[in-house]
Backbone and ligand atoms as CSV (ligand in chain L), in Angstrom:
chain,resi,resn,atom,element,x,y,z
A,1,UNK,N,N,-97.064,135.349,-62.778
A,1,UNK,CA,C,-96.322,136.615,-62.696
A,1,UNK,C,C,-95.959,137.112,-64.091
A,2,UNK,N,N,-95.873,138.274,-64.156
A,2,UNK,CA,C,-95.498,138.791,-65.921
A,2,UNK,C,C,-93.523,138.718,-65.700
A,3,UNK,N,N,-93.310,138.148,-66.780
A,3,UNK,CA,C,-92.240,137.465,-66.745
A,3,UNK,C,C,-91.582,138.177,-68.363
A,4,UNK,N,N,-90.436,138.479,-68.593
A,4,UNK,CA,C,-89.915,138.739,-69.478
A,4,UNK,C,C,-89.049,137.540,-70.096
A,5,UNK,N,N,-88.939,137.279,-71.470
A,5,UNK,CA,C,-88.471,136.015,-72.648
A,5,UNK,C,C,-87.421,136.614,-73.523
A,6,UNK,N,N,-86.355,136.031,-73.727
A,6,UNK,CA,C,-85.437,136.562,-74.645
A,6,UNK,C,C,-85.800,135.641,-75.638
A,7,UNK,N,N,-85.723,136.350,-77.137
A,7,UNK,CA,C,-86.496,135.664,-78.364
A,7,UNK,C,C,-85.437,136.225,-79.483
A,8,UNK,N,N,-84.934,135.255,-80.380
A,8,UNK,CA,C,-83.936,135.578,-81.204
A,8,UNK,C,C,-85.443,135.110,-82.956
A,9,UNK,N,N,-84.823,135.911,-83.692
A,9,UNK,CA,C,-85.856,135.656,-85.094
A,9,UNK,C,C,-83.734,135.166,-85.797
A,10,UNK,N,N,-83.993,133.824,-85.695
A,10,UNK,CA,C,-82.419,133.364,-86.435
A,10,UNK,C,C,-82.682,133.926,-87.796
A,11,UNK,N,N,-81.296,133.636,-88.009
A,11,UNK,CA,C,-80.655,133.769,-89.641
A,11,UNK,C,C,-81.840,133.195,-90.658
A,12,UNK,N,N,-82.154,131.902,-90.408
A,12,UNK,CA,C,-82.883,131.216,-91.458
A,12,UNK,C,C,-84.745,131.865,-91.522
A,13,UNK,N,N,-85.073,132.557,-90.208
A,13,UNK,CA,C,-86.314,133.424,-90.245
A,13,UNK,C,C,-86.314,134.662,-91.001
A,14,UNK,N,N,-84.756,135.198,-91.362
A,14,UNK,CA,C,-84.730,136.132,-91.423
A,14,UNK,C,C,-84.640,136.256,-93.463
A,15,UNK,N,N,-83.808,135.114,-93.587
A,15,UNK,CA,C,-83.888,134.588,-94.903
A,15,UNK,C,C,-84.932,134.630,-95.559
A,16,UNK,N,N,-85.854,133.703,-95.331
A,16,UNK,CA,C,-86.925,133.264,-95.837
A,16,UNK,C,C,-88.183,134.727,-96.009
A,17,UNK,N,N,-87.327,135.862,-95.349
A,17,UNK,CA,C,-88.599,136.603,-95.260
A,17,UNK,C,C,-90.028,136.600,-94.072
A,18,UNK,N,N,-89.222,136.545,-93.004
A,18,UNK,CA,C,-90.672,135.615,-91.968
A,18,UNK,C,C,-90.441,136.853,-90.518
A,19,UNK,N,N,-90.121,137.808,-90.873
A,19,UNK,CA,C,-89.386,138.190,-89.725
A,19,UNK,C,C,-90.791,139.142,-89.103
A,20,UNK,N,N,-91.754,139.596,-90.199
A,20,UNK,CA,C,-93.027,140.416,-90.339
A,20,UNK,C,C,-94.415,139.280,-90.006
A,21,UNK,N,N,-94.055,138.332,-90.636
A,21,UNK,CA,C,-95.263,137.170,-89.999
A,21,UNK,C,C,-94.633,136.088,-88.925
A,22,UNK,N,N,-93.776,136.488,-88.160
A,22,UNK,CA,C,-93.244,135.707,-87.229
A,22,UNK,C,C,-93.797,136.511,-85.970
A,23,UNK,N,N,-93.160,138.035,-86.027
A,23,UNK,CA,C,-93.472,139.351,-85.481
A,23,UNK,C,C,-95.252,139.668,-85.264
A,24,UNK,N,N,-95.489,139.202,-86.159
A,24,UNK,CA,C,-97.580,139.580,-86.133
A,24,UNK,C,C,-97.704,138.250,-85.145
A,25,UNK,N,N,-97.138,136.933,-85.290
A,25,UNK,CA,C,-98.186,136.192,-84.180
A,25,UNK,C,C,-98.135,136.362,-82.903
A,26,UNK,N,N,-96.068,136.582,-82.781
A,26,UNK,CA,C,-95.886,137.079,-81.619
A,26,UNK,C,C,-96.973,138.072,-80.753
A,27,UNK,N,N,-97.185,138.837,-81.323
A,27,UNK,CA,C,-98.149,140.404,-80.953
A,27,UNK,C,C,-98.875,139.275,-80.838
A,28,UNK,N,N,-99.937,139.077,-81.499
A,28,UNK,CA,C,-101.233,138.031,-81.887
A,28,UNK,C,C,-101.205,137.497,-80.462
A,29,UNK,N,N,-100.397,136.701,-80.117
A,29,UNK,CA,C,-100.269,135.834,-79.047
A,29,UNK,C,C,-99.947,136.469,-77.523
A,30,UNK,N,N,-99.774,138.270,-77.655
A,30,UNK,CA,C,-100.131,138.266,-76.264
A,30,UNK,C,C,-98.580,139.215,-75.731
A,31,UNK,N,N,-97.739,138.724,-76.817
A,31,UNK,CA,C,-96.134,139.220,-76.292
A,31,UNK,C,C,-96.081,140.646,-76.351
A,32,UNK,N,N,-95.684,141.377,-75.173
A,32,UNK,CA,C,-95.308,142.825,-75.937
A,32,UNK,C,C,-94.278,142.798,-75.970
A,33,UNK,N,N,-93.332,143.579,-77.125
A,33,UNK,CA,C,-91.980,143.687,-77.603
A,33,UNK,C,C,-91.693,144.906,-76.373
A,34,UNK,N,N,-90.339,144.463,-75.621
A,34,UNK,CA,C,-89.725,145.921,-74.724
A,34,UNK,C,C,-88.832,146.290,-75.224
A,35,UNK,N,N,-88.339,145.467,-76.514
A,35,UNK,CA,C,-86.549,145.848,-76.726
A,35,UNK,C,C,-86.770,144.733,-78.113
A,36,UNK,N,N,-85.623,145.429,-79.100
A,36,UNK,CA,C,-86.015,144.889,-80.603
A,36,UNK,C,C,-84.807,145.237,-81.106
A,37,UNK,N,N,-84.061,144.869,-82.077
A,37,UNK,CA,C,-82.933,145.168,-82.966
A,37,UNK,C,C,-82.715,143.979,-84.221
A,38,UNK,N,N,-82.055,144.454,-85.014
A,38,UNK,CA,C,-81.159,143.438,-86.030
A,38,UNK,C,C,-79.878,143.884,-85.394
A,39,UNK,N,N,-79.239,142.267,-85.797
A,39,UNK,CA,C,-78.034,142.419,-86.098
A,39,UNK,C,C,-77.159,140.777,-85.895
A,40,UNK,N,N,-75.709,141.232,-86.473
A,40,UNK,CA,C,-75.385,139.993,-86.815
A,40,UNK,C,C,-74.216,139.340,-85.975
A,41,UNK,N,N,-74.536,138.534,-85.402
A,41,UNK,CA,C,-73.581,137.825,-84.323
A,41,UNK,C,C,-72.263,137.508,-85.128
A,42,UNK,N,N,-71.042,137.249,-85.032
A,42,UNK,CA,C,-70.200,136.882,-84.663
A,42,UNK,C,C,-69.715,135.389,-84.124
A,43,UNK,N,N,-69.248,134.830,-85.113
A,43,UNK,CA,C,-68.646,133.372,-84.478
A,43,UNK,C,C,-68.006,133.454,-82.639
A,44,UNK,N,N,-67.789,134.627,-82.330
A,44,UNK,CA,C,-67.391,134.791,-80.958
A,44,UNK,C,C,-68.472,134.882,-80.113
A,45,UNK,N,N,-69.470,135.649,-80.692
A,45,UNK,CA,C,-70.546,136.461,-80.066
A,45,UNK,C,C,-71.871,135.157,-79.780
A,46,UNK,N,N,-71.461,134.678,-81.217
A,46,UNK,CA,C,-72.649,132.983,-81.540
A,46,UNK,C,C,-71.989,132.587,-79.839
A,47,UNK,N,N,-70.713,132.155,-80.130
A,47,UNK,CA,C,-70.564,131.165,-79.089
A,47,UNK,C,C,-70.756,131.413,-77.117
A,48,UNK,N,N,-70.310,132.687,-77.152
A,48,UNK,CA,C,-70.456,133.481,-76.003
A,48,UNK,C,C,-72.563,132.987,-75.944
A,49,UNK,N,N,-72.927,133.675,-76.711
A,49,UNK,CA,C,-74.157,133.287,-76.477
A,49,UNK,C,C,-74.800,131.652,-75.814
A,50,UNK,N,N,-74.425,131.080,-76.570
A,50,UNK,CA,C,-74.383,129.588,-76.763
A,50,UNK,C,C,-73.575,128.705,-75.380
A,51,UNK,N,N,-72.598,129.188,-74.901
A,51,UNK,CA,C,-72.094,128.702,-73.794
A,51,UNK,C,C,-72.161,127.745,-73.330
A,52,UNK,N,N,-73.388,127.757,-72.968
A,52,UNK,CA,C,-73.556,126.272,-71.870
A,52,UNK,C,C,-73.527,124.813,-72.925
A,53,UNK,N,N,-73.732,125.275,-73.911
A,53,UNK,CA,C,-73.671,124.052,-75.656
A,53,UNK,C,C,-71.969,123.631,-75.592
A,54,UNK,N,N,-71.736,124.627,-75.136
A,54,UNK,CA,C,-69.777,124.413,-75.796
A,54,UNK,C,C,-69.638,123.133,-75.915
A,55,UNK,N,N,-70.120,121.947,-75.346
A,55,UNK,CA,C,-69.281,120.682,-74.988
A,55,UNK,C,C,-70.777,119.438,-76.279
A,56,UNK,N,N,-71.413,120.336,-76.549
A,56,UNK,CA,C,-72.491,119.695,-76.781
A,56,UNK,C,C,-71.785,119.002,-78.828
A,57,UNK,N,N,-71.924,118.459,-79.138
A,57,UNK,CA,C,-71.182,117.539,-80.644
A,57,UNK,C,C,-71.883,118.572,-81.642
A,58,UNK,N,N,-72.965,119.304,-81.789
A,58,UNK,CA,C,-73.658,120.233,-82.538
A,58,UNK,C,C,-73.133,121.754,-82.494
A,59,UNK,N,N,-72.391,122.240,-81.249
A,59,UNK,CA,C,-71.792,123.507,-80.883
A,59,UNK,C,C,-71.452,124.433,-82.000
A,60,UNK,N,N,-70.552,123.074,-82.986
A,60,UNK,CA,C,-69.438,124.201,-84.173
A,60,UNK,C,C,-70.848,124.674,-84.949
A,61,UNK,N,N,-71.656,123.664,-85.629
A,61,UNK,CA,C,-72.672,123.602,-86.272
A,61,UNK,C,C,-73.559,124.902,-85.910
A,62,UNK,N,N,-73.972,124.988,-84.789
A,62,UNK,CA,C,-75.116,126.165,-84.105
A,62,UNK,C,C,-74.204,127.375,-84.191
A,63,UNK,N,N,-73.275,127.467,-83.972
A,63,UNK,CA,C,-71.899,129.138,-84.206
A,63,UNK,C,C,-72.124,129.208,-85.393
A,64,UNK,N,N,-72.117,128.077,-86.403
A,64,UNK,CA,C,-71.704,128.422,-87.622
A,64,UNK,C,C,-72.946,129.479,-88.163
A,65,UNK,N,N,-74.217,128.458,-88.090
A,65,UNK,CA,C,-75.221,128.989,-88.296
A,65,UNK,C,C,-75.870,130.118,-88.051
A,66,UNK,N,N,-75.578,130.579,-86.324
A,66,UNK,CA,C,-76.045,131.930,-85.624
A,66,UNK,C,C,-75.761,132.749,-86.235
A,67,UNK,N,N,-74.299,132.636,-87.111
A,67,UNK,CA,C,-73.315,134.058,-87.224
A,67,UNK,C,C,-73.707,133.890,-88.864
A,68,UNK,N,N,-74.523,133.020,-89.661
A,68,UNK,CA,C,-74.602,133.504,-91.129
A,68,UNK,C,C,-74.872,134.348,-91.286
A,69,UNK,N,N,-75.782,134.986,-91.010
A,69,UNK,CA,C,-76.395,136.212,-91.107
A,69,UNK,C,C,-77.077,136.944,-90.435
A,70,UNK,N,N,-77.855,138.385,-90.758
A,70,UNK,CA,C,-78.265,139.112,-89.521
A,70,UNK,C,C,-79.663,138.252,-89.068
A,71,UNK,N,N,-80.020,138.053,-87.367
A,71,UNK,CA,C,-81.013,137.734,-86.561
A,71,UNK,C,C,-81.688,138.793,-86.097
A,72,UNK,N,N,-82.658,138.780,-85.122
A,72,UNK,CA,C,-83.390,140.228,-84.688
A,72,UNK,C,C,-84.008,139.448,-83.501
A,73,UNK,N,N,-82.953,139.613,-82.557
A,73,UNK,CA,C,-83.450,139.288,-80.873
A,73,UNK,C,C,-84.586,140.438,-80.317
A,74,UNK,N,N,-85.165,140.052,-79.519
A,74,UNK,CA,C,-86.567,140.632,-78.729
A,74,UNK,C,C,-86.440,140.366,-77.277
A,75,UNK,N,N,-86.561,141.193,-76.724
A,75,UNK,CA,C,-87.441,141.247,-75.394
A,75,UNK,C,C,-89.152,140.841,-74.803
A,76,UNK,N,N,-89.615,140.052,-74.860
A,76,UNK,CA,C,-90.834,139.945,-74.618
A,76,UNK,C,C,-91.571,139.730,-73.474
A,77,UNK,N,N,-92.775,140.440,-73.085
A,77,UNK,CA,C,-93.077,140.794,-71.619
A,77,UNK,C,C,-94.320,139.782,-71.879
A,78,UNK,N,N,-94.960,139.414,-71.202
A,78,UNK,CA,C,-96.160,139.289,-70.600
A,78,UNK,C,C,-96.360,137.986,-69.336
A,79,UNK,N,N,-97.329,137.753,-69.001
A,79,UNK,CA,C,-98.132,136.637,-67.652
A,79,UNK,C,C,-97.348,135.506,-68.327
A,80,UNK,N,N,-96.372,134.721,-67.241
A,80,UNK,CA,C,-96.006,133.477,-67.838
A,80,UNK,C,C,-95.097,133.557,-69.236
A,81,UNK,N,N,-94.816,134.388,-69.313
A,81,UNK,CA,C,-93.884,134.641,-70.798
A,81,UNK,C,C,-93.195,133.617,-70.853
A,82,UNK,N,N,-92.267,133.210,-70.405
A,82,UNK,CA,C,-91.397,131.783,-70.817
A,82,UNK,C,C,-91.615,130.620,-71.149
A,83,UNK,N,N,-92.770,130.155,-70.396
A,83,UNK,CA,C,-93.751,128.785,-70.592
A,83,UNK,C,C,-94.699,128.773,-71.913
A,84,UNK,N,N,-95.276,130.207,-72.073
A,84,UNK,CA,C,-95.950,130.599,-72.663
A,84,UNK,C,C,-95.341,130.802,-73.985
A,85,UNK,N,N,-94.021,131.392,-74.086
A,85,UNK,CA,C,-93.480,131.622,-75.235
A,85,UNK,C,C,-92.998,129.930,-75.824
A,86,UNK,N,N,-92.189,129.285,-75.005
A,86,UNK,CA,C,-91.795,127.620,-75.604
A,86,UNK,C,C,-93.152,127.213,-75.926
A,87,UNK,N,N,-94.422,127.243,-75.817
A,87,UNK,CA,C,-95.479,126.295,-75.995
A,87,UNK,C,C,-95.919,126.780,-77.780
A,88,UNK,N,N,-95.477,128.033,-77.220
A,88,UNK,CA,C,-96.164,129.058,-78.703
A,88,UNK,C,C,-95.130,128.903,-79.809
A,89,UNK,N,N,-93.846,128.685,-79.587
A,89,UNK,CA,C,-92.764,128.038,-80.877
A,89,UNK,C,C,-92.283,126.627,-81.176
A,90,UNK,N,N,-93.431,126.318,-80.109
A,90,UNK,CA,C,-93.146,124.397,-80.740
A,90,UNK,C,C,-91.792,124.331,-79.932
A,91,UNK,N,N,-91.463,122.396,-80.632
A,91,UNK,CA,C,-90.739,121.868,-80.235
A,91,UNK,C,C,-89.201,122.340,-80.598
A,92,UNK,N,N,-87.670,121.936,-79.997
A,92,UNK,CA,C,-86.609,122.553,-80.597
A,92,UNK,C,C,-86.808,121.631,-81.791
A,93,UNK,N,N,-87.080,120.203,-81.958
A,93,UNK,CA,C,-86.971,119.820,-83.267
A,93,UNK,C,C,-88.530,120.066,-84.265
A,94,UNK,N,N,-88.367,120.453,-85.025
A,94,UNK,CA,C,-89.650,120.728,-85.492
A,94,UNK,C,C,-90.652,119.635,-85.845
A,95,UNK,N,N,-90.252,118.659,-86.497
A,95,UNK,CA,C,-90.835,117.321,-86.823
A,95,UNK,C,C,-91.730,117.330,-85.256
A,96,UNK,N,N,-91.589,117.242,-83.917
A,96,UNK,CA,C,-91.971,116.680,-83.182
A,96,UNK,C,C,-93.037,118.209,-82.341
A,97,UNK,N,N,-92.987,119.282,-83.126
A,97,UNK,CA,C,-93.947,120.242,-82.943
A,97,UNK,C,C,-95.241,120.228,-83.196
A,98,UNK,N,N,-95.633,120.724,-81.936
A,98,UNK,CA,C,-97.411,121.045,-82.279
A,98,UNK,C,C,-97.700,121.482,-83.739
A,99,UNK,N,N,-98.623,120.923,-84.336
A,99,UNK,CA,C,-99.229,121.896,-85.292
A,99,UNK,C,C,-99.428,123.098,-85.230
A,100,UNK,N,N,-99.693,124.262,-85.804
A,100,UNK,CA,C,-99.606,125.535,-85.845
A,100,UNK,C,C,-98.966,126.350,-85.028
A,101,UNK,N,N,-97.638,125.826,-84.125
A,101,UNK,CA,C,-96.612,126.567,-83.851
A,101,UNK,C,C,-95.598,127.126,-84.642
A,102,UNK,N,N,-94.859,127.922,-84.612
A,102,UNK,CA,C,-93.778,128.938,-85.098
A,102,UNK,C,C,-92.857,127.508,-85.649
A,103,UNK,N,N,-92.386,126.725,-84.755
A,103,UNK,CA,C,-91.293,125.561,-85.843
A,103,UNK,C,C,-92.121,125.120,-86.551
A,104,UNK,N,N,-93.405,124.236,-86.061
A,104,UNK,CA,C,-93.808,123.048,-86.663
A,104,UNK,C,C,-94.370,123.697,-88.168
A,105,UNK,N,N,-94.494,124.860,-88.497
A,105,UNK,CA,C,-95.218,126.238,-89.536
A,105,UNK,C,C,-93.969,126.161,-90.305
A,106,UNK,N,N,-92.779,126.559,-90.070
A,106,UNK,CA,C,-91.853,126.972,-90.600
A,106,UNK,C,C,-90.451,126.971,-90.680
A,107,UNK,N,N,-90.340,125.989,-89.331
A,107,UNK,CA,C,-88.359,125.430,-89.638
A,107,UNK,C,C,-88.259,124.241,-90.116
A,108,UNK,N,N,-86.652,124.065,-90.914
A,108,UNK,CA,C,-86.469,122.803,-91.935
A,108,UNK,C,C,-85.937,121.623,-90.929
A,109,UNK,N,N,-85.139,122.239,-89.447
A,109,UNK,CA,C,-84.661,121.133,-88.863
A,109,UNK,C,C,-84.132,121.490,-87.394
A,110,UNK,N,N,-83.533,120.817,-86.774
A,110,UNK,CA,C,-83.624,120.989,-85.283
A,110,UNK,C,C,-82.616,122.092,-84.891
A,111,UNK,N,N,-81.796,122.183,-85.996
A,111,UNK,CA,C,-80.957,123.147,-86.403
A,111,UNK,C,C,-81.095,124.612,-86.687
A,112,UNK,N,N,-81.781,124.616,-88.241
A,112,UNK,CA,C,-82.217,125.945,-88.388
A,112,UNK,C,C,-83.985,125.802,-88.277
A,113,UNK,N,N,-84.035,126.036,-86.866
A,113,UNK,CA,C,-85.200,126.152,-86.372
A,113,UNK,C,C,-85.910,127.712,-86.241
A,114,UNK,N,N,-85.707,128.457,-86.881
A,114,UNK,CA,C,-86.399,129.707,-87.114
A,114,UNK,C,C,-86.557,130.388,-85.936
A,115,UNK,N,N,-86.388,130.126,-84.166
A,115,UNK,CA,C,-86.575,130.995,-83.447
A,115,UNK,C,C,-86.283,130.548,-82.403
A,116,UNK,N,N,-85.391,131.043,-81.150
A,116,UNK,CA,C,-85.037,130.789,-80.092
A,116,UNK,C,C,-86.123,131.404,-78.958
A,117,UNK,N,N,-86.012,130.443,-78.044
A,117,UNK,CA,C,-86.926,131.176,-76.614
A,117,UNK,C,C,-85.946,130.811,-75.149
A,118,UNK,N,N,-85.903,131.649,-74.514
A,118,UNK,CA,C,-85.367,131.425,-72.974
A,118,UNK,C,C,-85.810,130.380,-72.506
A,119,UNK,N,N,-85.025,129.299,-71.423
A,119,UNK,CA,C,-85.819,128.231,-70.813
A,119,UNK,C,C,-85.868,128.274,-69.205
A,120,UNK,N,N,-85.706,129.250,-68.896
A,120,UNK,CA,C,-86.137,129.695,-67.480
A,120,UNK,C,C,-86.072,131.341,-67.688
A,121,UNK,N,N,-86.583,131.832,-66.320
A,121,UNK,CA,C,-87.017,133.318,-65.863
A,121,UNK,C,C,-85.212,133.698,-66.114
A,122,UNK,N,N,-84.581,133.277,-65.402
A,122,UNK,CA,C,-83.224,133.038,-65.068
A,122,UNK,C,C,-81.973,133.375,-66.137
A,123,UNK,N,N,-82.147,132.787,-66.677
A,123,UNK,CA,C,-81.747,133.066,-68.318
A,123,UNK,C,C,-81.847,133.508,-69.343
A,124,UNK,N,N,-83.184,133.978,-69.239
A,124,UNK,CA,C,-83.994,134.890,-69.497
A,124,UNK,C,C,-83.288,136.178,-69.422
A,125,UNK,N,N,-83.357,136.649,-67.964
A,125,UNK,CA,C,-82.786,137.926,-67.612
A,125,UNK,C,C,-80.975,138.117,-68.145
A,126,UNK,N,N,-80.385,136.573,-68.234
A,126,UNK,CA,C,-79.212,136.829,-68.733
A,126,UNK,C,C,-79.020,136.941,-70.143
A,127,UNK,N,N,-79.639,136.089,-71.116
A,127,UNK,CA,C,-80.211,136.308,-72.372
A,127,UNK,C,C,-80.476,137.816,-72.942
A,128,UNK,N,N,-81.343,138.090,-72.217
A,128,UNK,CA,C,-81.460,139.713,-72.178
A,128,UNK,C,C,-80.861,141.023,-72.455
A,129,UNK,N,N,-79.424,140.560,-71.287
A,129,UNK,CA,C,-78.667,141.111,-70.723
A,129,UNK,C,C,-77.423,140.997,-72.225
A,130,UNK,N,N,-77.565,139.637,-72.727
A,130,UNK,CA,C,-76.564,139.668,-73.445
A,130,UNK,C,C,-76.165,140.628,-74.933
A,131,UNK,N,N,-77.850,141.016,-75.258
A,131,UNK,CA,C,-78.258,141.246,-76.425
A,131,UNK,C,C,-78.762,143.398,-76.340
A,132,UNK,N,N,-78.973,143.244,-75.152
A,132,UNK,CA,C,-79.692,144.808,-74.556
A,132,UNK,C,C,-79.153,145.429,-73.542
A,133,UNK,N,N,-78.704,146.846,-73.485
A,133,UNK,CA,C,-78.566,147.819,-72.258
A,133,UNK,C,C,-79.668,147.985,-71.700
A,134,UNK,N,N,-79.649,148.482,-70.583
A,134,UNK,CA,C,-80.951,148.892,-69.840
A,134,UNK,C,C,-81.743,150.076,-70.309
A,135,UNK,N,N,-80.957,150.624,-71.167
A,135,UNK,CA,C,-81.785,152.251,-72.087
A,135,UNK,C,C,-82.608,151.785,-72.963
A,136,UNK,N,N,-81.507,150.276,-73.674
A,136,UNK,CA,C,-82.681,150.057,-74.911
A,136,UNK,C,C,-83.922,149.395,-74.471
A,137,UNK,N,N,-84.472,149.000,-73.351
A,137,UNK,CA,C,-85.855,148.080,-73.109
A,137,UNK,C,C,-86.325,149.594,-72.869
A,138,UNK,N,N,-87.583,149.324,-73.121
A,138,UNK,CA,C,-88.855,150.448,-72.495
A,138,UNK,C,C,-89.906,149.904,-72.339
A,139,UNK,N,N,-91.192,150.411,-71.803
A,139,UNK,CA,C,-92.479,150.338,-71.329
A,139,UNK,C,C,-93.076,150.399,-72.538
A,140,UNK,N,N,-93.665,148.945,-72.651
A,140,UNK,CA,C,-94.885,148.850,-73.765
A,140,UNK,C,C,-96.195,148.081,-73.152
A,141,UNK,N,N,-97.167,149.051,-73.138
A,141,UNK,CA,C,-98.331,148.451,-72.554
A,141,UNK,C,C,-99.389,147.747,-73.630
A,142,UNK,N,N,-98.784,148.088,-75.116
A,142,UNK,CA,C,-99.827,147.508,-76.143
A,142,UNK,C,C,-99.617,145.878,-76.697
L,1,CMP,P1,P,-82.214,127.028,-79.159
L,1,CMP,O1,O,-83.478,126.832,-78.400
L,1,CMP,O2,O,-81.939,128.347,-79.745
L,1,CMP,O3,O,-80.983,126.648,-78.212
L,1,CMP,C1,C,-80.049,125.625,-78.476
L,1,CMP,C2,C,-80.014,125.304,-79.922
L,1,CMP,O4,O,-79.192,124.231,-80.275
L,1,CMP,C3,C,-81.399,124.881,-80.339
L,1,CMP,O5,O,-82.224,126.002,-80.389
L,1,CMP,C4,C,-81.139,124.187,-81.658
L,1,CMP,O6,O,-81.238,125.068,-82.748
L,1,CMP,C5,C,-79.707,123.731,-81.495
L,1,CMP,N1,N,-79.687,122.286,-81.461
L,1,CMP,C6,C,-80.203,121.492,-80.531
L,1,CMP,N2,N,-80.008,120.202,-80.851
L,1,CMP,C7,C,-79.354,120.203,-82.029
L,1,CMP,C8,C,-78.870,119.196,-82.889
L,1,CMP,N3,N,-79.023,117.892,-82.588
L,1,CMP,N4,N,-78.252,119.562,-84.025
L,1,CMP,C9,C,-78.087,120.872,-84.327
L,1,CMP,N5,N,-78.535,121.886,-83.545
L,1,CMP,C10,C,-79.156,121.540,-82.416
């Protein structure tokens, strides 16, 4: 089924300058963008996001990080998008990533791992929801 992926380009993608060759494989690989922005979370906004982590020993660590600086969350459509998108950014720790995925290419640690993906349809749509109004997604067939 064509399935929509919430996709964050973190702080440390955005650093490094990767936000244009992160963006080309995406395309490359099939994703169409429905919904796109910068901008910069909030130690409130990190954590609201983050939620279900609250209890997790890394929590303060991942807020701290979300909210350094500006990220550029995505909407991404296509067949299988969610499965499809985790396979295509590697592992959360990078060391243990496929070769020529998005971490195993370009994050320093399990931490600042250069790019978030939804892990169900489910969360997905709430992910989504957290980052986009319904005006800002539109119809992209390319
Ligand atoms: P993400 O897929 O965006 O969702 C949860 C995030 O928690 C994950 O990426 C990692 O960046 C982060 N995370 C998971 N495990 C650890 C850890 N052991 N230390 C620091 N951050 C972690």
């Amino acid at each position: 089924a064509v399935e929509r992926t919430l996709t964050i380009l973190k702080p440390d993608c955005v650093r490094k300058n990767l936000i244009g060759e992160v963006t080309r494989r995406i395309q490359e690989a099939g994703f169409r963008i429905v919904a796109m922005k910068m901008t910069r979370l909030t130690k409130d906004t990190a954590g609201g996001f983050y939620a279900v982590h609250k209890e997790r020993p890394f929590f303060d660590e991942l807020v701290e990080f979300m909210s350094s600086g500006p990220c550029v969350p995505m909407i991404l459509e296509k067949e299988n998008a969610i499965k499809d998108f985790r396979e295509f950014i590697g592992a959360t720790d990078p060391s243990e990533a496929e070769e020529g995925t998005i971490r195993a290419d370009f994050a320093d640690s399990v931490g600042e791992n250069i790019i978030h993906g939804s892990d169900s349809v489910e969360n997905g749509k709430k992910e989504a929801a957290y980052f986009f109004s319904e005006a800002e997604v539109v119809a992209n067939k390319a």
